[in-house]
C-alpha positions in Angstrom: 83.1 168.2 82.0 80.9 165.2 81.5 83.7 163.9 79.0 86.5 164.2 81.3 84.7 162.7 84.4 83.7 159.6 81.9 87.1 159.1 81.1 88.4 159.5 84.7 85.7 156.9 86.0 86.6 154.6 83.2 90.5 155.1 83.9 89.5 154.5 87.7 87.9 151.9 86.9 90.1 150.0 85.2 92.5 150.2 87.9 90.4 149.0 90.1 89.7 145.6 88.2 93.2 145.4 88.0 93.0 145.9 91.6 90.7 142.8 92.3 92.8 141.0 90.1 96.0 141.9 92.2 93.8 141.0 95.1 93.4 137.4 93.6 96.9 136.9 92.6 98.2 137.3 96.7 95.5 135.5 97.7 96.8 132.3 95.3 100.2 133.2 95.6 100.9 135.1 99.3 102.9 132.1 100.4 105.9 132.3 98.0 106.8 136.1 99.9 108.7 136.1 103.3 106.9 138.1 105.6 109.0 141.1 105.2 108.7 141.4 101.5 105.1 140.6 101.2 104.8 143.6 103.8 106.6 146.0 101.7 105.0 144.6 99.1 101.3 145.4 100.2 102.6 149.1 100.9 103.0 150.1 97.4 99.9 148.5 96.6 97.7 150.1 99.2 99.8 153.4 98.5 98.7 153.6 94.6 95.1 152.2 94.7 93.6 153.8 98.5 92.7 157.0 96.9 91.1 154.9 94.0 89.1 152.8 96.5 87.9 156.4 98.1 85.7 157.2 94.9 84.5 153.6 94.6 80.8 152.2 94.9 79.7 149.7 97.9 81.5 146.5 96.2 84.8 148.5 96.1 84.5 149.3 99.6 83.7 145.5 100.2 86.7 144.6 98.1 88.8 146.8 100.6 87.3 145.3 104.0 88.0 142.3 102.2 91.6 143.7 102.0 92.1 144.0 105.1 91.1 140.9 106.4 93.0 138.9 103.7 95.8 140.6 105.2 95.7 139.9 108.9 94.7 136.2 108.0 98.0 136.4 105.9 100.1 137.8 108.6 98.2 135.2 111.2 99.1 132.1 108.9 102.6 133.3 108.5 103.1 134.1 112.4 102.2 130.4 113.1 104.0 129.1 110.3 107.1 131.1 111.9 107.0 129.6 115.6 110.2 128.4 116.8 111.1 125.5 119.3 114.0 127.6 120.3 111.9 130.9 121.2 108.0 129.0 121.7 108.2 126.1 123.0 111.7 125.3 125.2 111.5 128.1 127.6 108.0 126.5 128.6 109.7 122.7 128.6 112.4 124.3 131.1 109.4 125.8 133.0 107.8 122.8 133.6 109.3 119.3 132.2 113.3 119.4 131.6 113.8 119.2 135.5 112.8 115.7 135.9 113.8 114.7 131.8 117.2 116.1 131.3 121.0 114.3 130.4 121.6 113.7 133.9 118.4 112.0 135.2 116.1 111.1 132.5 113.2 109.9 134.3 111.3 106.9 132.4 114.0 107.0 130.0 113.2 110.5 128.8 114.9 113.2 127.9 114.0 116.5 126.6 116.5 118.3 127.7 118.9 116.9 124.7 116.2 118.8 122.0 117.5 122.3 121.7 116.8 122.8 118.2 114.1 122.9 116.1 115.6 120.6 113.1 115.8 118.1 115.8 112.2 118.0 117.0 111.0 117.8 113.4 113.2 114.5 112.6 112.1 112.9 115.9 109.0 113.6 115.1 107.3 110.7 116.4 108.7 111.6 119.8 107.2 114.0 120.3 103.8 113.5 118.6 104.3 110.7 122.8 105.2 113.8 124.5 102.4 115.9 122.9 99.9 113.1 124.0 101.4 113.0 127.3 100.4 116.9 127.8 97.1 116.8 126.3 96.1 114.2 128.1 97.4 115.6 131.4 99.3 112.9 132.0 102.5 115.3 132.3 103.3 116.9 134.4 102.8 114.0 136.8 100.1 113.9 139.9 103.0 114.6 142.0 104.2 117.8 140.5 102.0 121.5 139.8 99.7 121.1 137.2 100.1 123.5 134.1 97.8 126.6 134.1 95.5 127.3 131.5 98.0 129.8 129.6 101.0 127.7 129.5 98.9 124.0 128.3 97.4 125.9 125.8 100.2 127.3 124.4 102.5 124.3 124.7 100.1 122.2 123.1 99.4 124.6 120.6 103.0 125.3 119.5 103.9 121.3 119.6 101.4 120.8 117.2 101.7 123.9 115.0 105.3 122.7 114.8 105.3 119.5 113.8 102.2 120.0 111.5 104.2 122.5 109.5 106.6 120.1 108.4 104.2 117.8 107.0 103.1 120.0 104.3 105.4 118.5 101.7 103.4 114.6 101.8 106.8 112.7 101.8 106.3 109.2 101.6 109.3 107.8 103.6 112.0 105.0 102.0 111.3 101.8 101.4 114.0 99.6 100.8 114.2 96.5 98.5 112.6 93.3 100.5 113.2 89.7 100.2 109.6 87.9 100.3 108.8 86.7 104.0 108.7 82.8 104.5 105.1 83.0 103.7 104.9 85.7 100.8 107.2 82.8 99.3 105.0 79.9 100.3 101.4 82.0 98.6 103.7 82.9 95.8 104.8 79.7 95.1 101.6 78.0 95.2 99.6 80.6 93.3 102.5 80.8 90.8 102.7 77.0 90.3 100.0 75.6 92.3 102.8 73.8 94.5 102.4 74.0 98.3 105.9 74.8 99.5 105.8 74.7 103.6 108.6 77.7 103.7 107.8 78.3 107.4 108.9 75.2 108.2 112.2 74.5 105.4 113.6 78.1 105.8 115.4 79.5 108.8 113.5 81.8 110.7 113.3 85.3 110.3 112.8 87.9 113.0 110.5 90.8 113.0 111.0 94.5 112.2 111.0 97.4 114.0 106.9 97.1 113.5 106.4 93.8 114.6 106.1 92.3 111.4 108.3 89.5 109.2 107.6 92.1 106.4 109.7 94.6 107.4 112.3 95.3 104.8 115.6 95.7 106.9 114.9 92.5 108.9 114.7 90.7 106.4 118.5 89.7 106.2 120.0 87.6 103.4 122.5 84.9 105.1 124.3 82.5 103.2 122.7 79.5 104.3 119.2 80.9 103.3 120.6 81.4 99.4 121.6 77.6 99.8 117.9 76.2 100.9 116.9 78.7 98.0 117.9 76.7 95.7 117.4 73.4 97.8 113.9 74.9 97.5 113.9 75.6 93.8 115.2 71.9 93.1 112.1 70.3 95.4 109.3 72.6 93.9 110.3 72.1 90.2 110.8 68.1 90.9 107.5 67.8 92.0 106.6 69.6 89.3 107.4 67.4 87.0 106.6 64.5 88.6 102.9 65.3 88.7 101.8 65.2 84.9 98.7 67.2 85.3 100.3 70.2 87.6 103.1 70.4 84.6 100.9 71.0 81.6 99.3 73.7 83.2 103.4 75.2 83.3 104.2 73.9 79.7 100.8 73.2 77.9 101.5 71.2 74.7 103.9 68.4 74.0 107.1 69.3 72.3 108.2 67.4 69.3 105.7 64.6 70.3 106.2 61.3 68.9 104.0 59.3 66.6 100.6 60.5 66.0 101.0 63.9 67.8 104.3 64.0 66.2 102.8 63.6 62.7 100.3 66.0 63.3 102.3 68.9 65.2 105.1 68.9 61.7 101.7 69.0 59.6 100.3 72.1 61.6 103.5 73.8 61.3 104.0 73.0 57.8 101.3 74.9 57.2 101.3 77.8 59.3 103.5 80.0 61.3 101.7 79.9 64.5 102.0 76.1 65.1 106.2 76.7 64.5 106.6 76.3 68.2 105.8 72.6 68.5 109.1 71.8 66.1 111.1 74.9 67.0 113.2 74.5 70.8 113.8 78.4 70.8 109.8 79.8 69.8 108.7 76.9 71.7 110.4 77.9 75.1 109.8 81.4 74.5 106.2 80.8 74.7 106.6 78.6 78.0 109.0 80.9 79.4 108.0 84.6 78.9 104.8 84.3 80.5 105.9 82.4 83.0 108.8 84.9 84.3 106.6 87.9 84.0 104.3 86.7 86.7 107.4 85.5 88.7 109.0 88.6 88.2 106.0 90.8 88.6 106.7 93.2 85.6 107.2 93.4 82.1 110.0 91.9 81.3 113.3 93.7 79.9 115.0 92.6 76.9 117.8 91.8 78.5 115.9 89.7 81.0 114.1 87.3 78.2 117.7 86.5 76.8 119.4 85.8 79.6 116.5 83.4 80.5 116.1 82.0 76.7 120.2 81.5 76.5 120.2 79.3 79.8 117.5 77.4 78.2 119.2 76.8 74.9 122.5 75.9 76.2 120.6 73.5 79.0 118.9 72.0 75.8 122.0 71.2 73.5 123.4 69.4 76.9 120.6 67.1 76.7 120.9 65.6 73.7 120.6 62.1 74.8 117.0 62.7 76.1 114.1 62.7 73.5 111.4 65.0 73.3 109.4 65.9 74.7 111.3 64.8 78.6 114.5 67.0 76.5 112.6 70.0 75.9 110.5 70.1 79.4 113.8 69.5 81.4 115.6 72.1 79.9 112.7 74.4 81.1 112.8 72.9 84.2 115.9 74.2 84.8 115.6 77.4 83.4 112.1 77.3 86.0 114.9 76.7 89.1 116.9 79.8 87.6 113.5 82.1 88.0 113.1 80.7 91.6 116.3 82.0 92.7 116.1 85.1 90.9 116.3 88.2 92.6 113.8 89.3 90.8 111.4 86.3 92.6 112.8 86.2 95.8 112.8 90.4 96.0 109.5 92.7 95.8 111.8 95.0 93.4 110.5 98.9 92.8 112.5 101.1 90.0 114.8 103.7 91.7 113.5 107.4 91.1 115.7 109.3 89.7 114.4 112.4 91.2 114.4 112.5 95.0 111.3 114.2 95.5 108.2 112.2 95.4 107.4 110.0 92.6 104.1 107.8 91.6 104.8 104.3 91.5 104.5 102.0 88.4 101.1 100.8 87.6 103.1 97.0 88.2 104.5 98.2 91.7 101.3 99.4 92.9 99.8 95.9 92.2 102.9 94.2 94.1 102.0 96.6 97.0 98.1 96.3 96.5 98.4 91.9 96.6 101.3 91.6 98.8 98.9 93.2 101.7 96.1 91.5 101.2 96.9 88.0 99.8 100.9 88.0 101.1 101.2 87.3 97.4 101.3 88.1 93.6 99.0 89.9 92.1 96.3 87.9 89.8 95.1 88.3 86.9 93.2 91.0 87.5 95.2 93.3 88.8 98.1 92.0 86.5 95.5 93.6 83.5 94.8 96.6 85.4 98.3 97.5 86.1 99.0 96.8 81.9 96.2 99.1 81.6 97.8 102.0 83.7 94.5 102.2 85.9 96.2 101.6 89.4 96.3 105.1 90.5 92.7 105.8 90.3 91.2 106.2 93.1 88.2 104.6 92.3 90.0 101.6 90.8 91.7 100.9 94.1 88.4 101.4 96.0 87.0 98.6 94.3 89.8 96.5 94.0 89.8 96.3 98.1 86.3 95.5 97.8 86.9 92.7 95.3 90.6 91.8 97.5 88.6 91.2 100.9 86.0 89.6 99.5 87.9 86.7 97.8 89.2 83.6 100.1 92.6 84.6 100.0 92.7 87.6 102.2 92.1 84.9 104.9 96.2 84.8 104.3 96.2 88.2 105.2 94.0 87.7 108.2 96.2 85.0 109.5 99.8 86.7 108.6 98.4 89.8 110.2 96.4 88.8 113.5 99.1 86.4 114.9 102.1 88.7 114.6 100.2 91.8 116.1 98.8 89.4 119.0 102.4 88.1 119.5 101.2 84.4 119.8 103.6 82.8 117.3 105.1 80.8 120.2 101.9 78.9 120.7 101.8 77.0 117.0 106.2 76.1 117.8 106.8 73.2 118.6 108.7 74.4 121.8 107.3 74.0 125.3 105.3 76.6 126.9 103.7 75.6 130.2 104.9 73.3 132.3 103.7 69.8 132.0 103.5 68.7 135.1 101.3 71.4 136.1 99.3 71.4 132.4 99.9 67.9 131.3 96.2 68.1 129.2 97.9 71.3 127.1 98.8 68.9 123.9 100.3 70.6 120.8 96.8 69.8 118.8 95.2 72.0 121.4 97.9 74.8 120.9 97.4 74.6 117.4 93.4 75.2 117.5 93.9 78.2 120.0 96.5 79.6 117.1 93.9 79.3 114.4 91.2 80.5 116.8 93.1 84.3 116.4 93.2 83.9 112.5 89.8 82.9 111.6 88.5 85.3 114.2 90.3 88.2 113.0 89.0 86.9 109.2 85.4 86.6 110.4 85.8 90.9 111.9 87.1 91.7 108.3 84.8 90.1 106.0 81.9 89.4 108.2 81.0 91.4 111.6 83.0 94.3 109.6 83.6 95.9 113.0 86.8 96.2 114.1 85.9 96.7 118.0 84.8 93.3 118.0 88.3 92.1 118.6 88.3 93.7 122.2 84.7 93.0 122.9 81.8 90.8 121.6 80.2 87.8 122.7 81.3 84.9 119.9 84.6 83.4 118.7 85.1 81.2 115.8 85.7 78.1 117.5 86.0 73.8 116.8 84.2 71.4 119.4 87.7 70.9 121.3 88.6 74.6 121.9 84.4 74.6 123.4 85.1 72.2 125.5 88.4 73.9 126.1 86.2 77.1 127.1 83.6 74.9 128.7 81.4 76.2 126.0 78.2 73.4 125.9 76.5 72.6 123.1 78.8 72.5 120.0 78.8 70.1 117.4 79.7 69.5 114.4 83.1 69.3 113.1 86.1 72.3 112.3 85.8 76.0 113.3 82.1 77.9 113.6 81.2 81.0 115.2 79.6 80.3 118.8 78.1 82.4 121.2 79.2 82.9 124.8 76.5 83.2 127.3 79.5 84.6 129.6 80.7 88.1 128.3 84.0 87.7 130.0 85.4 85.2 127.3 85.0 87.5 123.8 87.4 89.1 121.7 91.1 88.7 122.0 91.6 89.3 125.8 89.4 85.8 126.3 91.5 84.2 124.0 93.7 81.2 125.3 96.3 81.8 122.8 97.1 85.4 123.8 96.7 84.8 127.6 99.4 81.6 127.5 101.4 83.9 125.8 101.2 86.5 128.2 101.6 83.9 131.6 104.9 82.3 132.5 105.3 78.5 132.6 103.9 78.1 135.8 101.9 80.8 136.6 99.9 84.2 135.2 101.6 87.6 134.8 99.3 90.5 135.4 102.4 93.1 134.6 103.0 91.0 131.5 99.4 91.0 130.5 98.6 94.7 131.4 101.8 95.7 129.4 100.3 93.4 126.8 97.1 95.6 126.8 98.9 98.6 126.9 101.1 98.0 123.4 99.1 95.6 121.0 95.6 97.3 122.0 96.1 101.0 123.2 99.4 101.8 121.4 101.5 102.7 125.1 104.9 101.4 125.1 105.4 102.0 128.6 109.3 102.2 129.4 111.5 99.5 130.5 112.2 99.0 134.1 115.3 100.6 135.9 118.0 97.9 136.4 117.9 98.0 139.4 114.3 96.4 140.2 114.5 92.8 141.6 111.8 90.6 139.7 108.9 89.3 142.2 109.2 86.9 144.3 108.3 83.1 142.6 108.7 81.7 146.9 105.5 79.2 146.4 104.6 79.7 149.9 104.4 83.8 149.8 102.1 82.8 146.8 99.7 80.7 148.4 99.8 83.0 150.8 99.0 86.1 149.8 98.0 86.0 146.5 99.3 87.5 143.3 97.7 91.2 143.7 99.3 91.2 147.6 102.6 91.2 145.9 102.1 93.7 143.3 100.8 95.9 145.5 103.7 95.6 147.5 106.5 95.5 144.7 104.9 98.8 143.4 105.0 100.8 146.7 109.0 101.2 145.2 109.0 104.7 144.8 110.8 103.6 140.9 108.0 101.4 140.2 105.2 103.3 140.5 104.5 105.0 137.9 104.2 102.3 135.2 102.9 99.8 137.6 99.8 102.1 138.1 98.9 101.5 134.5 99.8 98.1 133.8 98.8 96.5 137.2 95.0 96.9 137.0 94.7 95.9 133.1 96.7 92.7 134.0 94.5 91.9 137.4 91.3 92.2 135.7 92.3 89.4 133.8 93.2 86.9 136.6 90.0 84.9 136.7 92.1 83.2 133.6 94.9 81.3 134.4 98.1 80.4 132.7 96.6 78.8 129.8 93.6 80.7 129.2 90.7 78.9 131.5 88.4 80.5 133.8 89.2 80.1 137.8 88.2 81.7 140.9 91.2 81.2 142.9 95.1 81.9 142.5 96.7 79.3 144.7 93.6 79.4 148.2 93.2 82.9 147.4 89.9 84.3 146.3 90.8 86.2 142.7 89.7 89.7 143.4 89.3 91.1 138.9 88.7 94.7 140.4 90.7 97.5 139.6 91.2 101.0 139.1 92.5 102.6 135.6 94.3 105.6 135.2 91.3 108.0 134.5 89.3 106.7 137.6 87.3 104.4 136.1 86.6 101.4 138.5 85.7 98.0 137.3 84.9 94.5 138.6 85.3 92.0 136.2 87.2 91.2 132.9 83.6 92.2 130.7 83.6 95.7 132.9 87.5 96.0 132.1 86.3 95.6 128.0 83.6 97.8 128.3 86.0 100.8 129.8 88.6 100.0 127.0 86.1 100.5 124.3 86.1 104.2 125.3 89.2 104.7 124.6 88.3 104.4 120.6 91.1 107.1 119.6 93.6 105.4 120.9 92.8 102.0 119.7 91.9 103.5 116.1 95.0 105.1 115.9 96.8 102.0 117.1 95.1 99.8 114.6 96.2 102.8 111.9 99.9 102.1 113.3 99.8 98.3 113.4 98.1 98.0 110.2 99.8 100.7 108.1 103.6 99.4 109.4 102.1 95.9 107.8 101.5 97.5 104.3 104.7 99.4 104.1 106.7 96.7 105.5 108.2 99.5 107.2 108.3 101.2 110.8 105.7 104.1 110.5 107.3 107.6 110.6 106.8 110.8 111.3 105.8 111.8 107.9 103.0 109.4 108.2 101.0 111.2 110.7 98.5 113.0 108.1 97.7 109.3 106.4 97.3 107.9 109.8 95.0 110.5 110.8 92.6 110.0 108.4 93.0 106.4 108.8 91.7 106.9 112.5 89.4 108.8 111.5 88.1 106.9 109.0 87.3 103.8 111.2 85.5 106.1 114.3 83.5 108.0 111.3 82.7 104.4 109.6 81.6 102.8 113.0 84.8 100.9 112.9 84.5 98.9 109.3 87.8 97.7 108.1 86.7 98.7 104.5 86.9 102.3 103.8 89.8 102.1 107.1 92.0 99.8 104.3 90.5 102.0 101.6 92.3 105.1 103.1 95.2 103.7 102.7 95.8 102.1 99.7 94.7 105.6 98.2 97.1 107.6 100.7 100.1 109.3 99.1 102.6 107.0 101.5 101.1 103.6 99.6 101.3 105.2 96.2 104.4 107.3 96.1 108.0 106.6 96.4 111.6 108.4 97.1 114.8 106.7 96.6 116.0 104.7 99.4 119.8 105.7 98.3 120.5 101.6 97.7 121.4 100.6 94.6 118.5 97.9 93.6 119.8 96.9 90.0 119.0 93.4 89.8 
């Protein structure tokens, strides 16, 4: 008896480790059944091993609580993963939302109605991350209508969000198609290719801005005939004065071909002798030693065969046409002109990344990840550095890029990136054109000089938050700028000396961060006067991330009748334009932003009057939160530190890309945002998080042929 019940416990027992190992292998592996099959299939299971589990010790009984659990989490997991738009979320829309948003009278411009399946919701993604936001923050259902109950907010937030999070499991990193270089990734490339200061801004014509807001962004930066001609107008100027300055071109060719006289004598000696001074008499080794090097920093990549011929053949045939020159003016013109070829290469002109051949994600090159990694943060080529690294297949570490932003911010040249950045999400490009802005009568004192020093104000004090205060809220509130003694006395700052741009502290808190700044309040006025809806929209979009929607058609503009002006004063007519049952609603939230900045007029200097009327800077936000002054209006802003951390993730990531941000972005931009409110807002481990996210790193064919 004792025999057989020892070899029934060991057969028992056996089946139950094979049990526990069953258990482990759903656990790993419960997501590849559909519900109804991974329900079938725990029957059978249960059915064979229950009675085993009966004659088990306390850790088998364990094992079987543990069972059960697993298995209502696994049924829990796959119920949420199963909710439909159709069935979970409509119906509730139609409840509450689709009778003011639907085909026939979208209100705001929105309509909700036109989503009837879920397929749809998924691809417009970033629509309805707005309309999610809208409901959590109870700004929807409007004031006007019922407020949700408890049930049906929890549940239509709930579902949104379960929904759109579910399709973000599979970490695609969105297309990014081929890019020309912006005017000034051309003019950094240039120079720290050559050490030639091109001024592209000013020789190419102007290119607009993408769907981010940036001159980066890869479909606007259109190729037009005209710009392929000052190409190579450009290529002809910067290789000219190449050659004309004797010490720039020996860093570009560093010995003297086929010298003459002594040098001549002893260059045919050296390469008498030995094999590695055969390039100061051969044309061919000699130019291949100029030339490969030179077109694999241009091109940013190793260079293909076929590449280093076609370059070397242009060379040779440019050298036997020149027969009448002598060396070495024959040999170095010859690769000047194979120098303008490079310029005007596609592979210069374009940041070029290898087409995947699969569609799903793929890494990119060690080389691509360096053009990504340098054209953020210098709007140019990668150094040598990085050049090394990338050679050395090290540019998807993690730890790598981590310190390679460290070493990026810290050198002078992210200062480009400061500048390129700062004055395109401010939108005060206008203010450095030579265009007029304010009227002169009214502003005759507003020279172009002066213009030019509010322009740099934004770069170097967007430069000084990165490198120096490394806190990104600065650039709504703080109590400095980085100023010159004409913008002080601009300001009517007292007591600054010195000569070119310092950092200088404001004994009035009104004037810090970018809402004192002249340049963005010019920008944000008319000619002749301020614009509080302009300005409060201005708020709204570059620092909060609202895009409130455009006006009806309908809507006459205010009034510009001097006299109504004078008399009643800018806020007198607001008040009255927005008592328009169609202008209410946005005016409510742009109104008071733009009012509390009135005590600056149209070019950026303090006043306490708008025409004879006192300036009242009061106002009343959406929340209920009062304030009386432009510092009170900062310090209510900086609550709103989710929003502006997810705007900044937004603005900032759409810069990298060179691409509008997309749904498929939202986990990278979540731990972007939270990465600057867990870090106390310090750019570094913000721009950290992203060079290291899966949307910098990864790629997936943009279906465009890119053979160049």
């Amino acid at each position: 008896m004792s025999s057989s019940f020892n070899y029934k416990y060991s057969a028992n027992y056996i089946k139950r480790q094979e049990f526990v190992l069953f258990l482990n292998f759903l656990y790993f592996y419960r997501n590849i059944f559909s519900r109804a099959k991974t329900y079938t299939f725990y029957k059978i299971i249960l059915k064979r091993y229950t009675p085993i589990l009966s004659k088990t010790k306390a850790v088998s009984l364990i094992t079987f609580w543990v069972f059960w659990v697993h298995l209502f989490i696994t049924f829990s997991t796959q119920a949420k993963d199963s909710l439909r738009y159709e069935t979970d979320v409509r119906p509730l829309l139609q409840k509450h939302c689709i009778k003011c948003h639907n085909t026939n009278q979208p209100k705001a411009g929105v309509n909700i109605d036109n989503y009837k399946e879920h397929e749809r919701v998924v691809k417009d993604g970033i629509f309805w991350l707005k309309v999610l936001d809208e409901i959590k923050t109870r700004s929807m259902p409007p004031r006007t209508e019922a407020a949700l109950n408890s049930s049906d907010y929890e549940k239509l937030i709930g579902n949104i969000d379960n929904i759109l999070q579910t399709s973000l499991k599979n970490q695609v990193p969105g297309q990014i198609v081929i890019r020309r270089l912006s005017h000034a990734e051309y003019q950094y490339t240039v120079e720290d290719l050559l050490g030639v200061k091109f001024q592209a801004g000013d020789f190419f014509p102007s290119d607009g801005s993408g769907g981010g807001g940036f001159d980066n962004q890869g479909r606007a930066l259109f190729f037009t005939p005209l710009k392929l001609e000052r190409y190579y107008e450009a290529a002809e100027i910067i290789t000219d004065s190449l050659m004309n300055d004797p010490k720039r071109w020996e860093k570009i060719v560093d010995f003297r071909f086929k010298a003459g006289g002594l040098n001549g004598i002893k260059n045919w000696f050296l390469s008498f002798f030995s094999d590695d001074y055969e390039y100061l008499t051969d044309p061919n080794i000699a130019a291949r030693r100029v030339i490969d090097p030179l077109a694999t920093k241009a091109y940013r990549k190793f260079l293909r065969p076929e590449d280093k011929e076609k370059l070397l053949k242009l060379f040779s045939e440019s050298y036997a046409g020149m027969g009448k020159l002598q060396n070495p003016l024959r040999f170095d013109t010859a690769v000047a002109q194979v120098l303008k070829a490079i310029l005007v290469s596609p592979n210069f002109l374009y940041k070029v990344e290898e087409e995947p051949i699969s569609e799903e994600p793929n890494p990119l090159s060690h080389f691509e990840v360096a053009n990504r990694l340098s054209y953020f943060l210098w709007c140019s080529m990668p150094d040598e550095e990085l050049f090394k690294l990338a050679h050395e297949s090290k540019l998807q570490d993690p730890t790598v890029l981590k310190n390679q932003v460290k070493r990026m911010l810290s050198d002078p040249k992210s200062k480009r990136f400061a500048g390129n950045f700062a004055v395109q999400w401010l939108g005060i490009n206008k203010v450095a054109e030579n265009q007029p802005l304010v009227s002169e009568e009214l502003y005759p004192d507003f020279s172009m000089a002066l213009r030019k020093d509010l322009y740099q104000e934004a770069s170097e004090y967007f430069y000084h938050v990165l490198t120096q205060s490394k806190n990104m809220l600065d650039l709504l509130n703080s109590d400095y700028s980085i100023i010159n003694p004409r913008l002080a006395k601009f300001y009517g700052v007292e007591g600054v000396n010195g000569e070119g741009f310092q950092k200088v502290i404001f004994k009035d808190r009104n004037r810090g961060g970018v809402l004192g700044m002249g340049a963005v309040l010019v920008s944000t006025s008319t000619s002749t006067r301020t614009s509080p809806v302009l300005r409060g929209k201005w708020v709204m979009e570059q620092l909060l991330g609202i895009s409130p929607p455009p006006p009806p058609p309908e809507v006459a503009e205010l009034t510009e009748d001097k006299g109504i002006h004078t008399k009643l004063g800018l806020r007198k007519i607001l008040e009255m334009h927005r008592s328009k049952p169609e202008c209410r609603g946005c005016h409510e939230k742009m109104d008071p932003l733009g009012l509390g900045l009135e005590n600056y007029d149209p070019i950026g200097q303090w006043r306490e009057k708008y025409e004879k009327v006192k300036i009242d800077a009061s106002g009343v936000l959406d929340d209920g939160q009062k304030f009386n002054s432009p510092y009170e209006l900062k310090q209510l802003l900086l609550k709103r530190e989710r929003k502006i951390a997810r705007n900044f993730a937004n603005r900032i990531l759409s810069y990298a890309l060179g691409r509008s941000v997309i749904f498929t972005d939202e986990p990278v931009l979540i731990k972007m945002e939270n990465a600057l409110i867990e870090n106390k807002f310090n750019p570094e481990p913000f721009l950290i998080e992203l060079v290291t996210s899966y949307v910098f790193l990864k790629k997936i064919p943009d279906f465009e042929k890119k053979a160049v």
